[in-house]
TORKOL-4160 file (C-alpha; in steps of 0.2 Angstrom, whole numbers, padded with zeros to 4 digits, m for minus):
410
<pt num="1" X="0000" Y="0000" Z="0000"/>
<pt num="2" X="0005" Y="0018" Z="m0004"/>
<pt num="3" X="0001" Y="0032" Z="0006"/>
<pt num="4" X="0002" Y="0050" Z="0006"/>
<pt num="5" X="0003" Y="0060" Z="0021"/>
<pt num="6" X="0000" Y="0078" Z="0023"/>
<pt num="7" X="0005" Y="0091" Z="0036"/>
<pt num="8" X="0012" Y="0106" Z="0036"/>
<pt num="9" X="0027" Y="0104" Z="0044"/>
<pt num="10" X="0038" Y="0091" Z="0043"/>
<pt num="11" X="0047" Y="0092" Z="0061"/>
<pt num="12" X="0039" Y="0091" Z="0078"/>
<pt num="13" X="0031" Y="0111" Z="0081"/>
<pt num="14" X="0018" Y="0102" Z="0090"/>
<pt num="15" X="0007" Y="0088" Z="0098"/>
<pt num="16" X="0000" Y="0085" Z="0079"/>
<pt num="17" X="0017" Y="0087" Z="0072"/>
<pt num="18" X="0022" Y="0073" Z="0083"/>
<pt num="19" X="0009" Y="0061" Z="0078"/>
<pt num="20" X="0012" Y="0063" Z="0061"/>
<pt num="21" X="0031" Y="0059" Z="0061"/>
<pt num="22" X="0026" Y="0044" Z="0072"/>
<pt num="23" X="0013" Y="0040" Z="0059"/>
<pt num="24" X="0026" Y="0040" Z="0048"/>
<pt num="25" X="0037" Y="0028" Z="0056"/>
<pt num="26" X="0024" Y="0016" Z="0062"/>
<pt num="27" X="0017" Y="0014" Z="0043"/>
<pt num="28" X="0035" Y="0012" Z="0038"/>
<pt num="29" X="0041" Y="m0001" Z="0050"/>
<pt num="30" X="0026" Y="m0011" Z="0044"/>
<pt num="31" X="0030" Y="m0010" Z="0025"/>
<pt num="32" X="0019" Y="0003" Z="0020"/>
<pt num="33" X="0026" Y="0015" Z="0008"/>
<pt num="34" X="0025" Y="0032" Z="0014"/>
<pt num="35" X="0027" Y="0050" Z="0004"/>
<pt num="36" X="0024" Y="0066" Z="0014"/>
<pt num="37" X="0020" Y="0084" Z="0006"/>
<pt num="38" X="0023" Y="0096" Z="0018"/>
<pt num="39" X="0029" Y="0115" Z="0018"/>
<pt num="40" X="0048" Y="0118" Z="0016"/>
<pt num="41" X="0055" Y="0123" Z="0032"/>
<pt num="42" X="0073" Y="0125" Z="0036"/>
<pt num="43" X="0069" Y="0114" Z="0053"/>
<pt num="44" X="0060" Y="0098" Z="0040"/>
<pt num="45" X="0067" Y="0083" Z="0044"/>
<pt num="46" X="0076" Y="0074" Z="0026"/>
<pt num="47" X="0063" Y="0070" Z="0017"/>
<pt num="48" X="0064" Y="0062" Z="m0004"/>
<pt num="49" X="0046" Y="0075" Z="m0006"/>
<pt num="50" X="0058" Y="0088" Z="m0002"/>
<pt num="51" X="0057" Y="0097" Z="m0021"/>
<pt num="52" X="0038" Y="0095" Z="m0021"/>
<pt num="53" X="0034" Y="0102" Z="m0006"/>
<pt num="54" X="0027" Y="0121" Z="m0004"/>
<pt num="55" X="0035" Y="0136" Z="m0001"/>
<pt num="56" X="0037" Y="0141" Z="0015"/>
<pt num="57" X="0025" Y="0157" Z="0022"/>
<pt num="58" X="0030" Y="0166" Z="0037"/>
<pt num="59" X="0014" Y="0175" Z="0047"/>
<pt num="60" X="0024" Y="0185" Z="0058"/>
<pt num="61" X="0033" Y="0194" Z="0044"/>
<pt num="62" X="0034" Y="0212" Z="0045"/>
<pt num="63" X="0037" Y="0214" Z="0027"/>
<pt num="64" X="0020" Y="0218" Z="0018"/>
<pt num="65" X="0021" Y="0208" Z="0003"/>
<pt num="66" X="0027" Y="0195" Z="0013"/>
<pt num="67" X="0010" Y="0195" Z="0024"/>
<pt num="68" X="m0001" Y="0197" Z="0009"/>
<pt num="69" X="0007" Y="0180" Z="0003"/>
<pt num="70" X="0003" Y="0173" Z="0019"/>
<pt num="71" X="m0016" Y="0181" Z="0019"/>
<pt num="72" X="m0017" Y="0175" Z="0001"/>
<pt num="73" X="m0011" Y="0156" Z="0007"/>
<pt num="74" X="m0022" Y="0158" Z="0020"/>
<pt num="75" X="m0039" Y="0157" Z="0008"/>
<pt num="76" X="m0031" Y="0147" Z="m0007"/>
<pt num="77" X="m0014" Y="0144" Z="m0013"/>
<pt num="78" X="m0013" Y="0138" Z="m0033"/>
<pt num="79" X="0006" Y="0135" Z="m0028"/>
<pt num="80" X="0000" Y="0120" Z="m0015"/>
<pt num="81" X="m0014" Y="0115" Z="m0028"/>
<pt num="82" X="0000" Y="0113" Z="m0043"/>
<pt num="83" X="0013" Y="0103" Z="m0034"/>
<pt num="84" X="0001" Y="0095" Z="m0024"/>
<pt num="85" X="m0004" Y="0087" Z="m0042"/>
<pt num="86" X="0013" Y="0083" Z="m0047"/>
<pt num="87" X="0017" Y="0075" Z="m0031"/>
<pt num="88" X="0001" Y="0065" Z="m0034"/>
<pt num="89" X="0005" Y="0060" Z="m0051"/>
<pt num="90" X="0023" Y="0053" Z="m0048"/>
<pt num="91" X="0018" Y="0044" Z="m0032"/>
<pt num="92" X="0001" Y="0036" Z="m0037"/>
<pt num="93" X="m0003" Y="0034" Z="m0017"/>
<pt num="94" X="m0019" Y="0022" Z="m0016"/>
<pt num="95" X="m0025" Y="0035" Z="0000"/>
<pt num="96" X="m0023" Y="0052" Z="0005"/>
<pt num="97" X="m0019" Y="0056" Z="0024"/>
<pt num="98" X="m0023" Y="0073" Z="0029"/>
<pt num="99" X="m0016" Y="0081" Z="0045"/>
<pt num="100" X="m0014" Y="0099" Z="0049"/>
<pt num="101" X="m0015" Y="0109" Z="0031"/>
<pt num="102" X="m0023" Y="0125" Z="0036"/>
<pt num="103" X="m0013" Y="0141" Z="0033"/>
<pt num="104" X="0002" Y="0136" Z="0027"/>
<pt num="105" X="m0003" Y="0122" Z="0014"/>
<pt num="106" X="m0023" Y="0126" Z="0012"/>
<pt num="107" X="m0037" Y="0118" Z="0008"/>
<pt num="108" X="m0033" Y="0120" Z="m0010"/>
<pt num="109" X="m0026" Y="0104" Z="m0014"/>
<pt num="110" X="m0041" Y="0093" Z="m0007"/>
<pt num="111" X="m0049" Y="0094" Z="m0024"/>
<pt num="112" X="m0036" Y="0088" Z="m0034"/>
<pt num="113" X="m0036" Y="0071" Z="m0023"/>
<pt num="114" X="m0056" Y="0070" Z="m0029"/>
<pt num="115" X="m0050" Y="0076" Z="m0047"/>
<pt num="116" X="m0037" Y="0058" Z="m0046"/>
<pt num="117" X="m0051" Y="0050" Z="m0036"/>
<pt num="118" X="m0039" Y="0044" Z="m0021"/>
<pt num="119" X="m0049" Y="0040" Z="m0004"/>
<pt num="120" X="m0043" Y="0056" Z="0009"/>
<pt num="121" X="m0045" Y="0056" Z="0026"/>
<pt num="122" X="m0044" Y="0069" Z="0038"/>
<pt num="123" X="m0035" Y="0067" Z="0055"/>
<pt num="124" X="m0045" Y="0081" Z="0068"/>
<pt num="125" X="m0029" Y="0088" Z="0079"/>
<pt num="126" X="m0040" Y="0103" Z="0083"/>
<pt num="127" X="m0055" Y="0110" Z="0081"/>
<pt num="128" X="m0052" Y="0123" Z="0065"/>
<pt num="129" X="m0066" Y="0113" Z="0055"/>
<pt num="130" X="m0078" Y="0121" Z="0065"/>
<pt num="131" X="m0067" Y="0137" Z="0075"/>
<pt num="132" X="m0060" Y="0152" Z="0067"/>
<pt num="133" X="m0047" Y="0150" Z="0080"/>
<pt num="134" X="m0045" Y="0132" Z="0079"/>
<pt num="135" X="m0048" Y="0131" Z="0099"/>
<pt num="136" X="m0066" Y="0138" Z="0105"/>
<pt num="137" X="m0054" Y="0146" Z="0118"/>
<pt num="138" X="m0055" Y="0166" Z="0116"/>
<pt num="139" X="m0049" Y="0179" Z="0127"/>
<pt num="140" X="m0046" Y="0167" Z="0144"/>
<pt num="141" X="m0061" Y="0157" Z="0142"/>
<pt num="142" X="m0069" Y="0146" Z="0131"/>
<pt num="143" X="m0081" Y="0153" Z="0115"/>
<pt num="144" X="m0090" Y="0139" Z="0104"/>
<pt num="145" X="m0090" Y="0154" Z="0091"/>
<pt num="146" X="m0091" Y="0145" Z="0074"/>
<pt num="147" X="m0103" Y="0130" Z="0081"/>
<pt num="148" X="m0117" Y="0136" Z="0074"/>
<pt num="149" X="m0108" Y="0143" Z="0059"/>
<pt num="150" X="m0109" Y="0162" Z="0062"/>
<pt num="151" X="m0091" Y="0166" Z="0058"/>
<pt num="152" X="m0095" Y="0184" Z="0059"/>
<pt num="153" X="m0093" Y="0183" Z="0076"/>
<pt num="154" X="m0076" Y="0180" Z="0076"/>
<pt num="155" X="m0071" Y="0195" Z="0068"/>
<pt num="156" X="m0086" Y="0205" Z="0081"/>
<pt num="157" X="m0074" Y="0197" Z="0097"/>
<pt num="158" X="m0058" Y="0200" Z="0089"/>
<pt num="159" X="m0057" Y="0180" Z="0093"/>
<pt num="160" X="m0042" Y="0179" Z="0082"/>
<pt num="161" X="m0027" Y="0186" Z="0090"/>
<pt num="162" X="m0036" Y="0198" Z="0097"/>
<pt num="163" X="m0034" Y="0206" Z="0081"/>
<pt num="164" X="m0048" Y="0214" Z="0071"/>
<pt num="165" X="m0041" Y="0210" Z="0054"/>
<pt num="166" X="m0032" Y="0192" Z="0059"/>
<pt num="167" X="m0050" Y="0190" Z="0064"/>
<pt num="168" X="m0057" Y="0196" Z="0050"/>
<pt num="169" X="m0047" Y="0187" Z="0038"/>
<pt num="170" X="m0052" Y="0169" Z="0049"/>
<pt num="171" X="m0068" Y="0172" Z="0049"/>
<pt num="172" X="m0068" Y="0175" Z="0028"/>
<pt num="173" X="m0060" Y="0159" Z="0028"/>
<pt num="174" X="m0071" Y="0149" Z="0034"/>
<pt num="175" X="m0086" Y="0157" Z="0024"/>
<pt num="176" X="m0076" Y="0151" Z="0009"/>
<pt num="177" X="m0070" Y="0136" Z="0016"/>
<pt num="178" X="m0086" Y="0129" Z="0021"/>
<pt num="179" X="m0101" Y="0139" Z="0015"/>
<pt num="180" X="m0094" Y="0141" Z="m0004"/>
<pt num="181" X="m0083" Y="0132" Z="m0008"/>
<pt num="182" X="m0087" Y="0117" Z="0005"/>
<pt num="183" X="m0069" Y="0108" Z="0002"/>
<pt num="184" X="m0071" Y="0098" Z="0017"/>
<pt num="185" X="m0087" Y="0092" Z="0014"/>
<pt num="186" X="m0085" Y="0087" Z="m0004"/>
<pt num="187" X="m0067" Y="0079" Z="m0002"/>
<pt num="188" X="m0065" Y="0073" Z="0014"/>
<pt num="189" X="m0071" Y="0054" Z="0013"/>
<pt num="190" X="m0067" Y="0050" Z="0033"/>
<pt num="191" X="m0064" Y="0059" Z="0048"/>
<pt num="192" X="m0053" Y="0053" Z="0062"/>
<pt num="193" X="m0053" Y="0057" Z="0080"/>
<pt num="194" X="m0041" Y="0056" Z="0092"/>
<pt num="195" X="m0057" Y="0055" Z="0108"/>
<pt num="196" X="m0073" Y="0053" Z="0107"/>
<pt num="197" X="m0076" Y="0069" Z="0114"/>
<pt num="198" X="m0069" Y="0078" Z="0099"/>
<pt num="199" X="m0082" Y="0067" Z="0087"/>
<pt num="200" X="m0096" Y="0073" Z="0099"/>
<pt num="201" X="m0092" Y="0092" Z="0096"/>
<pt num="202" X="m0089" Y="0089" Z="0077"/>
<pt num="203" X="m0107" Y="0080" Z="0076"/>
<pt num="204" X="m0114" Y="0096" Z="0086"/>
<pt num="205" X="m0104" Y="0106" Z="0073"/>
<pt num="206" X="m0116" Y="0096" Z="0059"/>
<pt num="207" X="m0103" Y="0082" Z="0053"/>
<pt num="208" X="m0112" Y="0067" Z="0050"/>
<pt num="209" X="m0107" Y="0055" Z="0065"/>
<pt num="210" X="m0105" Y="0042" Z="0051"/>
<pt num="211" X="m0089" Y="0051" Z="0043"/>
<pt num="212" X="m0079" Y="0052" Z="0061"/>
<pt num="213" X="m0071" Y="0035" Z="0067"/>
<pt num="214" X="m0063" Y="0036" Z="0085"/>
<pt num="215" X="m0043" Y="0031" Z="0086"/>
<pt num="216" X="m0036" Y="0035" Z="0100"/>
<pt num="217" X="m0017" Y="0040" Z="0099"/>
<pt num="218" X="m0002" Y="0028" Z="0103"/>
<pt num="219" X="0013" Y="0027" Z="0111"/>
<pt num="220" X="0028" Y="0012" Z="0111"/>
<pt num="221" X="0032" Y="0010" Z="0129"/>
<pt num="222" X="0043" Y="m0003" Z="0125"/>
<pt num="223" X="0057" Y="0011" Z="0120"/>
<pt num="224" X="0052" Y="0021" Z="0138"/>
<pt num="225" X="0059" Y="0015" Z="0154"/>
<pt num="226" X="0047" Y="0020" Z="0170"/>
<pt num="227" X="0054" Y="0027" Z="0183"/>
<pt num="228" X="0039" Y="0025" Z="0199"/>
<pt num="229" X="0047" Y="0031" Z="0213"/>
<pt num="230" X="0042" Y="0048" Z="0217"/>
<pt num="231" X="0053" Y="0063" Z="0213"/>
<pt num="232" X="0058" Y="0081" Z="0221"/>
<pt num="233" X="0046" Y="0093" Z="0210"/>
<pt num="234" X="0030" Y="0093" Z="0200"/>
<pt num="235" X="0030" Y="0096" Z="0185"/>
<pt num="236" X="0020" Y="0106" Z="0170"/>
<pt num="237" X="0026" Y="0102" Z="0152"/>
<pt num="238" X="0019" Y="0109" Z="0137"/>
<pt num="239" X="0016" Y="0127" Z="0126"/>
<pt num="240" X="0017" Y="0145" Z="0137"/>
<pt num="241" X="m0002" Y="0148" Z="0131"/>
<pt num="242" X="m0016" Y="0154" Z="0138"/>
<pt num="243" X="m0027" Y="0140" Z="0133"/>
<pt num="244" X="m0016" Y="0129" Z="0144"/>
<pt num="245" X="m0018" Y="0137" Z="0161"/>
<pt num="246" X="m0002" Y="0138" Z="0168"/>
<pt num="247" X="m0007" Y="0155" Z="0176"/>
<pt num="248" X="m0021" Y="0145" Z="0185"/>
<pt num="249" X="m0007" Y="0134" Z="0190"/>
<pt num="250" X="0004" Y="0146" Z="0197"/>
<pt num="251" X="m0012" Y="0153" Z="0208"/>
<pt num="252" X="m0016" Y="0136" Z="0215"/>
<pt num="253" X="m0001" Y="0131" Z="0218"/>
<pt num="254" X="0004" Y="0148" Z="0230"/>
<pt num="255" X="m0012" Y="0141" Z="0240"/>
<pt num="256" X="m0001" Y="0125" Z="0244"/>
<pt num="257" X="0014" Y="0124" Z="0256"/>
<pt num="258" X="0026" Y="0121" Z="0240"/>
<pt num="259" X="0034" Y="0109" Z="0250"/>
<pt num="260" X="0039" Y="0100" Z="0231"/>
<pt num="261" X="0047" Y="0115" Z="0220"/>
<pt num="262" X="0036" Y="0116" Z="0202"/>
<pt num="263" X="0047" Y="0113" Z="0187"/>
<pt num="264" X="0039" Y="0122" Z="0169"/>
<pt num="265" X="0044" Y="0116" Z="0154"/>
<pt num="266" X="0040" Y="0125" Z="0138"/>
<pt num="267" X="0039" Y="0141" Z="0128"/>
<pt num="268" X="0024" Y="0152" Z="0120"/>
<pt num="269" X="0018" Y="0167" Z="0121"/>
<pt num="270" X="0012" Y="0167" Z="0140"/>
<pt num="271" X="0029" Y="0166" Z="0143"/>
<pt num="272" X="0031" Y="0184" Z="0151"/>
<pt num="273" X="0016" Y="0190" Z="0159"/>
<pt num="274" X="0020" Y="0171" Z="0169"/>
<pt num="275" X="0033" Y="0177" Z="0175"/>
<pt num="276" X="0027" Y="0191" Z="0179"/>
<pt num="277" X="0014" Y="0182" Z="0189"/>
<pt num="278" X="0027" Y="0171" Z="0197"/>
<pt num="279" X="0033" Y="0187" Z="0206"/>
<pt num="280" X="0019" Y="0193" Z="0211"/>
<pt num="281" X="0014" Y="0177" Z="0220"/>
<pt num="282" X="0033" Y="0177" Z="0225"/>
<pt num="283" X="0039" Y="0160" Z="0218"/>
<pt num="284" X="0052" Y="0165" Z="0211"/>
<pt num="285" X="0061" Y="0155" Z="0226"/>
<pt num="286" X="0048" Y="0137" Z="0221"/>
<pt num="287" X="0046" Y="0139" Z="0204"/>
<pt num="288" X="0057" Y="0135" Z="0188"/>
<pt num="289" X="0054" Y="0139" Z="0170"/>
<pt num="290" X="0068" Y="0131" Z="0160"/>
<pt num="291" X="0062" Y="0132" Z="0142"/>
<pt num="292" X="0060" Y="0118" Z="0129"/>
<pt num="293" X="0066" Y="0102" Z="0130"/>
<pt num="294" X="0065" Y="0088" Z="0119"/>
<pt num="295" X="0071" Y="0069" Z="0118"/>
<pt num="296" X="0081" Y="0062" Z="0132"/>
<pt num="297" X="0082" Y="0078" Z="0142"/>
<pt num="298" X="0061" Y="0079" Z="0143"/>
<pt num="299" X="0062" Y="0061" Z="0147"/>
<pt num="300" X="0071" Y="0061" Z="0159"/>
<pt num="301" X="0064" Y="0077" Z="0169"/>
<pt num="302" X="0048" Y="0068" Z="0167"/>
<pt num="303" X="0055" Y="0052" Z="0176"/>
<pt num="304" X="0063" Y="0063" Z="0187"/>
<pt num="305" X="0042" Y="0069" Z="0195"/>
<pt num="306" X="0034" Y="0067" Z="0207"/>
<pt num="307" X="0018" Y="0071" Z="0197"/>
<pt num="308" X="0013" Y="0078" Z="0179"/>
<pt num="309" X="0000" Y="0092" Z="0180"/>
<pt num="310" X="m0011" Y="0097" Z="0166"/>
<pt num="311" X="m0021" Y="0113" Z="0170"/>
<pt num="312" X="m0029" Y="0115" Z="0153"/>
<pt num="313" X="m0044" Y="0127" Z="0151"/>
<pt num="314" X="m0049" Y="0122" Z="0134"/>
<pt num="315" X="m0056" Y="0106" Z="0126"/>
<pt num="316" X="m0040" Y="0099" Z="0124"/>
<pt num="317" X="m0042" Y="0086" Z="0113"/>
<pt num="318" X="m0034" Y="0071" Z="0118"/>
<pt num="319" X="m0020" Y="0074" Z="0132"/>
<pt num="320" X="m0005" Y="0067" Z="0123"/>
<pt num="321" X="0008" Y="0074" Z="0137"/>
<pt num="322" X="m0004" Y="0060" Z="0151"/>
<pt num="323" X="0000" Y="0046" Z="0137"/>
<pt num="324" X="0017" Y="0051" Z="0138"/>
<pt num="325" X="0018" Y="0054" Z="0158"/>
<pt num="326" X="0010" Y="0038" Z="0160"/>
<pt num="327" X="0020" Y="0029" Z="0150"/>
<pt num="328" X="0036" Y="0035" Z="0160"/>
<pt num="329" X="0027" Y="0030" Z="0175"/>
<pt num="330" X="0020" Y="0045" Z="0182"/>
<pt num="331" X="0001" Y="0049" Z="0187"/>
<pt num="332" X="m0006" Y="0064" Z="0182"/>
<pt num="333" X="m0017" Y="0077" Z="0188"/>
<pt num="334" X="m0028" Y="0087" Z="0175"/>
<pt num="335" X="m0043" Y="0096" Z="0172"/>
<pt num="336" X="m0060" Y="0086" Z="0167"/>
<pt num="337" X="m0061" Y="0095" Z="0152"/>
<pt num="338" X="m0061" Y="0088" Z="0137"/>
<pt num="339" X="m0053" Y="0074" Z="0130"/>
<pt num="340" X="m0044" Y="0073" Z="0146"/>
<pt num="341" X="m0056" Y="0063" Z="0155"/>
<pt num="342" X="m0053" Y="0049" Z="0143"/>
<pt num="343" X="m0035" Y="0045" Z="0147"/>
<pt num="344" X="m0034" Y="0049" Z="0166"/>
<pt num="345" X="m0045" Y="0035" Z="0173"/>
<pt num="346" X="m0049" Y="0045" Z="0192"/>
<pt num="347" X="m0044" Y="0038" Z="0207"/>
<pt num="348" X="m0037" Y="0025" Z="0196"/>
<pt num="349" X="m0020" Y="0031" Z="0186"/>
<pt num="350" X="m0022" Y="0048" Z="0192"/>
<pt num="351" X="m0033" Y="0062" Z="0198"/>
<pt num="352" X="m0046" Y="0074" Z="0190"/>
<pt num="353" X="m0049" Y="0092" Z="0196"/>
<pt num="354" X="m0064" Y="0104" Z="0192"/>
<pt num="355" X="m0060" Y="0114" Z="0176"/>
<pt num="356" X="m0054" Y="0131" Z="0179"/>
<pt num="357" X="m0055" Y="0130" Z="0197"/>
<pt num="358" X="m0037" Y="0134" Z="0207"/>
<pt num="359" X="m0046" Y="0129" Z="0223"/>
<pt num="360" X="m0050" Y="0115" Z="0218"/>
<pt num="361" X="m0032" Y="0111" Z="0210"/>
<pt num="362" X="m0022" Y="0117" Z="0225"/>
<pt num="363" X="m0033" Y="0105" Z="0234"/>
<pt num="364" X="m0028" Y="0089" Z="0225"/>
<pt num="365" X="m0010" Y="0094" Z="0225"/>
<pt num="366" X="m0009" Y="0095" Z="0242"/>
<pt num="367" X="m0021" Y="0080" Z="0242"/>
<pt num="368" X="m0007" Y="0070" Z="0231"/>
<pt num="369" X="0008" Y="0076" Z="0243"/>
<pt num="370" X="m0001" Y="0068" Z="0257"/>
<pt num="371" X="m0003" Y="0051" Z="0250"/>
<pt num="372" X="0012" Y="0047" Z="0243"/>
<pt num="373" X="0009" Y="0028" Z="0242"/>
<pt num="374" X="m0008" Y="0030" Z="0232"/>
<pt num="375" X="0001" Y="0041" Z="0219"/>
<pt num="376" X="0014" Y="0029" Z="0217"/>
<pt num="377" X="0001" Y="0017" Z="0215"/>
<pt num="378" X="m0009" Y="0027" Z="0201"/>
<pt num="379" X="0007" Y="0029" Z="0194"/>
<pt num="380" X="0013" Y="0010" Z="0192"/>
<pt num="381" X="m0010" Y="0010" Z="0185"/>
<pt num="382" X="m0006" Y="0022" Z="0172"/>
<pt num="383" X="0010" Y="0013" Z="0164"/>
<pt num="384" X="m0002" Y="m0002" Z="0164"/>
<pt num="385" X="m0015" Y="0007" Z="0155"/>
<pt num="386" X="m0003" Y="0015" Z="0143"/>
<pt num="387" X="0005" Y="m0003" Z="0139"/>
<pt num="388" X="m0012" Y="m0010" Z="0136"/>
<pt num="389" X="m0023" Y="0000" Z="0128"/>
<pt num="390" X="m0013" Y="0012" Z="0117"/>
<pt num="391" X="0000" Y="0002" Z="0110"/>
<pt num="392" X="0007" Y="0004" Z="0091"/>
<pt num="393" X="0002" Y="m0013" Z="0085"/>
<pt num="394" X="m0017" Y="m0008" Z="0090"/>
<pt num="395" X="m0015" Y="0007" Z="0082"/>
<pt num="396" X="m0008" Y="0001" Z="0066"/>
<pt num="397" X="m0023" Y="m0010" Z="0062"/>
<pt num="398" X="m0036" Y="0000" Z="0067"/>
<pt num="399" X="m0026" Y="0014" Z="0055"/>
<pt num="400" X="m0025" Y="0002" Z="0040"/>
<pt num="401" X="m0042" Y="m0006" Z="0042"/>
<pt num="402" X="m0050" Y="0008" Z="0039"/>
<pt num="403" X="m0037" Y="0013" Z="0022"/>
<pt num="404" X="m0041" Y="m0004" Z="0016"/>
<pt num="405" X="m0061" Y="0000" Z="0018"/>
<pt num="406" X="m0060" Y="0015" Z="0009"/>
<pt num="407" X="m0051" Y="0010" Z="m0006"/>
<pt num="408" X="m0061" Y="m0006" Z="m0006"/>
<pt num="409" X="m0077" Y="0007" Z="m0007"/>
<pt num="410" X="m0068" Y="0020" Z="m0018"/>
């Protein structure tokens, strides 16, 4: 079998990223053939696709002409469209794997998979199908705006960047994306979801229920060594944003004794004002930001917890960061929002706190320091989980059953 897969960037910027790449691998080491068309970027991994890939557009430009390339890319890009073709010809891929296109790659080259009748799938990493802002998270809080298809109101709420014309140009988008055009719902043959959660909002959104099969993610825990006994710090890993609630975390956790110092791992544009914060709860003393870290050295701070926190305030979508926690051998404590709920068993491989409540959050914390034995028994629950349930074997079949069932139908 031959499959395409396309995302926009071929190094890991992200949680999606990362899913891709491992897609990638897990299709290869099972003798798939794999081809990726992505955007050139000077941090891509080596890729054979490189010459077909498209150019790259930087958003954050200053230059003018250079943001008008971007804007333009943003609503259609005959660039993607025309390599995308030429990719497709040479290749001859029997399905189409879509990840994150928007922006960077575009919609534009779903109709040339139709025009070559290839099978496309869509993997759902966010919620852009429905949100001008790919989050339903605007201004500190969550906004469905874009569920019930007034996009207007993105632009109204600034919900883009707080930007009136990011927001404006989002919400255009979308009316071309899915009201004229419809490029999704006339090319995309199946949907697949990380959690059932994120199929639930897509059907509120108006996507048949049908087109959305549930997968959850994977993880090889074979090549991650636990580590259970109970380290010196708690620790927060992921993007400095808004969306992810560090800030809530910082409040909750100044309502503990800080007995265990709080490690932050990351960077984003929340970066500042939590530092800021952090002063003026005075934790400069108990709490640590040290950047992004990747491969061994995130691994090994992970093993090094006594507990992974997840404060989210959004729908996250699945909680890759507890797959990974709990296959190092560490429980979790995260907000029941979400996709969350679906991976942290409570009580069980680790513990739930009420969305958006610091109380609540400094509660369990000090909770978790007290009982020290029951953490380390979640802990050893959520290796177990993460061993049985999401291992690459599983995922592989469920993946390729349903390739093999749309080009059987196509």
């Amino acid at each position: 079998m031959k499959v395409l897969l396309v995302n926009k960037f071929n190094f890991i910027k992200g949680g999606s990223d990362r899913y891709f790449l491992a897609l990638a691998d897990l299709l290869e080491s099972k003798g798939v053939t794999v081809a990726k068309f992505c955007m050139d970027h000077p941090d891509n991994l080596p890729c054979k696709q490189k010459p077909y890939f498209v150019s790259r557009v930087n958003f954050n430009s200053r230059s003018f002409l250079v943001r008008l390339k971007a804007a333009l890319r943003l609503l259609y890009s005959f660039e993607a469209a025309y390599k995308f073709d030429k990719l497709v010809r040479d290749f001859k891929p029997d399905i189409i794997h879509i990840h994150n296109i928007y922006h960077q790659i575009s919609p534009s080259i779903l109709p040339v998979a139709k025009k070559h009748g290839i099978p496309v799938v869509m993997h759902l990493h966010d919620y852009k199908l429905l949100s001008p802002n790919y989050k339903f998270f605007s201004h500190g809080h969550i906004d469905d705006i874009g569920l019930d298809g007034r996009y207007w109101r993105c632009f109204s709420t600034k919900c883009f960047k707080d930007s009136y014309l990011a927001s404006l140009l989002a919400a255009i988008e979308m009316y071309l994306h899915h009201k004229i055009l419809k490029l999704f719902e006339k090319n995309i043959d199946l949907y697949i979801s990380p959690s059932q959660f994120m199929k639930n909002k897509m059907v509120e959104g108006g996507i048949p229920a049908a087109k959305i099969k549930v997968v959850n993610h994977f993880i090889d825990c074979a090549r991650l060594k636990p580590e259970y006994a109970l380290g010196k710090y708690l620790l927060y890993f992921g993007r400095l944003d808004s969306e992810k609630g560090i800030d809530l975390l910082l409040k909750a956790y100044a309502d503990t004794d800080n007995r265990l110092k709080l490690l932050i791992v990351g960077s984003g544009p929340e970066h500042k004002n939590l530092l800021t914060l952090t002063k003026e709860l005075k934790l400069q003393n108990r709490v640590e930001f040290i950047g992004p870290k990747k491969g061994n050295e995130l691994i090994d701070l992970i093993r090094g917890a006594y507990l992974v926190i997840i404060p989210s305030r959004w729908y996250e979508v699945f909680g890759l960061v507890g797959l990974e926690a709990a296959a190092l051998g560490k429980a979790v404590l995260a907000a029941d929002i979400g996709g969350i709920p679906e991976l942290v068993n409570d009580q069980h491989t680790g513990l739930l706190y009420k969305y958006d409540s610091p109380n609540d959050l400094a509660t369990k914390i000090e909770w978790a320091l007290d009982n020290q034995a029951v953490i380390t028994e979640f802990a050893y629950n959520a290796r177990h989980l993460a061993e049985t349930r999401f291992r690459p074997n599983e995922h592989y079949a469920a993946i390729i059953t349903l390739y093999r069932q749309l080009i059987k139908h196509n």
